[in-house]
N, C-alpha and C positions, 0 to 999 in steps of 0.2 A: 575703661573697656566695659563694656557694657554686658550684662548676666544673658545668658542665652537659655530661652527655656528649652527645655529636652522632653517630649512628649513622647507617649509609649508609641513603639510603630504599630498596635493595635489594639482596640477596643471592640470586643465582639460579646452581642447574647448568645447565649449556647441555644439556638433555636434552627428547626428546620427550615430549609427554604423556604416553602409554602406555608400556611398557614397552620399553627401548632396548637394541637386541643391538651386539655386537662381536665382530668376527672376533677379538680376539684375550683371551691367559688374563692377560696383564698391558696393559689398556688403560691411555691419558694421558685423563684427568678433567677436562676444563673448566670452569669456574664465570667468572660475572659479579660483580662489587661496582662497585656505584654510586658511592662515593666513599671517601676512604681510610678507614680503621681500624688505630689504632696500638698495638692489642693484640693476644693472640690469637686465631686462629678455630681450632676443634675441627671435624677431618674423621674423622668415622666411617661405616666401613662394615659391615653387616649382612649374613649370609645369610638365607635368607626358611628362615622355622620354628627357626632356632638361637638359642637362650635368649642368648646370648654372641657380642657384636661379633668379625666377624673384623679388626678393627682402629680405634682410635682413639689419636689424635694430634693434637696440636698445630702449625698452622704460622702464620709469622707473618705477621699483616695484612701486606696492603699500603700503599703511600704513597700510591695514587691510584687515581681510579677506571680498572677496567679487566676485559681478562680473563685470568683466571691458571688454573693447570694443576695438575694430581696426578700422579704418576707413580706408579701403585701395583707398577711395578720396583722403584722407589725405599726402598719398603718390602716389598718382598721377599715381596708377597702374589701368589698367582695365585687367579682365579674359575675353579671347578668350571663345565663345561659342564652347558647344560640347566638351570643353578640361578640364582632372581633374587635377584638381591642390592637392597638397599635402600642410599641414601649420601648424607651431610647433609656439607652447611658449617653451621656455627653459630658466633655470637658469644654467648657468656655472658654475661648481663647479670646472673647472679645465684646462683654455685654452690652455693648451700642452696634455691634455687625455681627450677628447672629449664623451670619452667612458662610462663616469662616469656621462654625462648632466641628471639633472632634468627635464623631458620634458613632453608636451602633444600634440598630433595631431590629425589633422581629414584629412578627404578628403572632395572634395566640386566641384562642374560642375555648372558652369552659363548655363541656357538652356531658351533662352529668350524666354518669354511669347506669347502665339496666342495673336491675337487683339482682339479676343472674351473674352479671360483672364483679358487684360487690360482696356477690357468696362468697364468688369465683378469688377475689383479692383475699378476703378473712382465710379460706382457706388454704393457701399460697404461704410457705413461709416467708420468712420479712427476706430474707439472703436473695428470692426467686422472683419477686415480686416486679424488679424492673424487665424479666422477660414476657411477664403477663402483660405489661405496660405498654411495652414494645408491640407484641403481638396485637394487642388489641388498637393500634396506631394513638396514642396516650401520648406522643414526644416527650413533651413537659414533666408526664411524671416520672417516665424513661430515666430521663436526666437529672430528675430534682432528687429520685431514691438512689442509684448511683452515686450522687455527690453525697449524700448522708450515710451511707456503706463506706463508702473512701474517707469521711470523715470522724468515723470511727475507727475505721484500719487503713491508717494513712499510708502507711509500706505495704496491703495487699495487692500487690505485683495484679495480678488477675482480674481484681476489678479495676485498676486504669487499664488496664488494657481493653476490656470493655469496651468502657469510655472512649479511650482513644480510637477503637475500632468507629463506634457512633458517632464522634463527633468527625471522623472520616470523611461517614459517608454524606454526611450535609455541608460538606467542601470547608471545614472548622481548622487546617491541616495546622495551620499554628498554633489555635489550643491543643491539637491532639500530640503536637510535640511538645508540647509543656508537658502532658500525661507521659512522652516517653521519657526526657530527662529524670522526670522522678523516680521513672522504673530501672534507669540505670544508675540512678546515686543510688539504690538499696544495696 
């Protein structure tokens, strides 16, 4: 009998619809998986019109489902202001038919902050920070301080709920029940 592989029924970036800005030239990337996967997933990122990725890699699945991060420090890229970049997680289910890839993508524009913004953030405490985010239509960094609040208080009930509120409202409805099971194991 022959192994049957079991793929997660989804792969999503935690991204807006439309095009997601971030104050900053090295944002943290969030993505969803529905359930493990113990091989690897391919993250590549695009700039919009350049014939050649400015970066693909391999990192490895996870054990469970959840939500996991990029750090494009980590690999030593920064995004050019004003330019949108295009960026996939993908599971290869077939490296000679490409055609067949498990994937999920967004778009995303660094659009660096006024100085007024940046008061604006310094004087913000670190807890308030992703409402300023929000406000000022930031997506990326919305979602990226969020996940770093819930990553330091993994049981605060309030900030997934948050989250789960946001990732709502950009149609995310199976990450944001991920956010709700967690608030009902506490």
């Amino acid at each position: 009998m022959e192994d049957t592989i079991k793929y997660p029924a989804m792969m999503s970036p935690l991204a807006s619809l439309q095009t997601g800005f971030t104050s900053k030239s090295q944002p943290v990337l969030q993505w969803y998986i529905s359930g493990p996967w113990q091989g690897q997933i391919e993250f590549t990122l695009n700039e919009e019109e350049s014939p050649d990725p400015v970066l693909v890699t391999n990192i490895d699945g996870p054990a469970q489902e959840g939500i996991y991060q990029i750090n494009l420090a980590d690999y030593n890229v920064s995004l050019k202001p004003n330019t949108e970049y295009e960026w996939f997680v993908v599971i290869v289910t077939n490296p000679s038919e490409r055609s067949a890839d498990f994937l999920g993508s967004a778009t995303m524009m660094y659009v660096e902050p006024s100085d007024a913004l940046k008061n604006e953030i310094a004087d913000t405490p670190a807890e308030k920070q992703h409402y300023l985010y929000a406000d000022k239509g930031y997506w990326y960094d919305t979602i990226e301080h969020l996940c770093r609040l819930i990553a330091v208080e993994p049981n605060n009930s309030r900030l997934r709920e948050e989250r789960m509120r946001l990732l709502k409202q950009v149609d995310l409805s199976v990450a944001a029940a991920y956010d709700a099971k967690s608030i009902s194991a506490f």
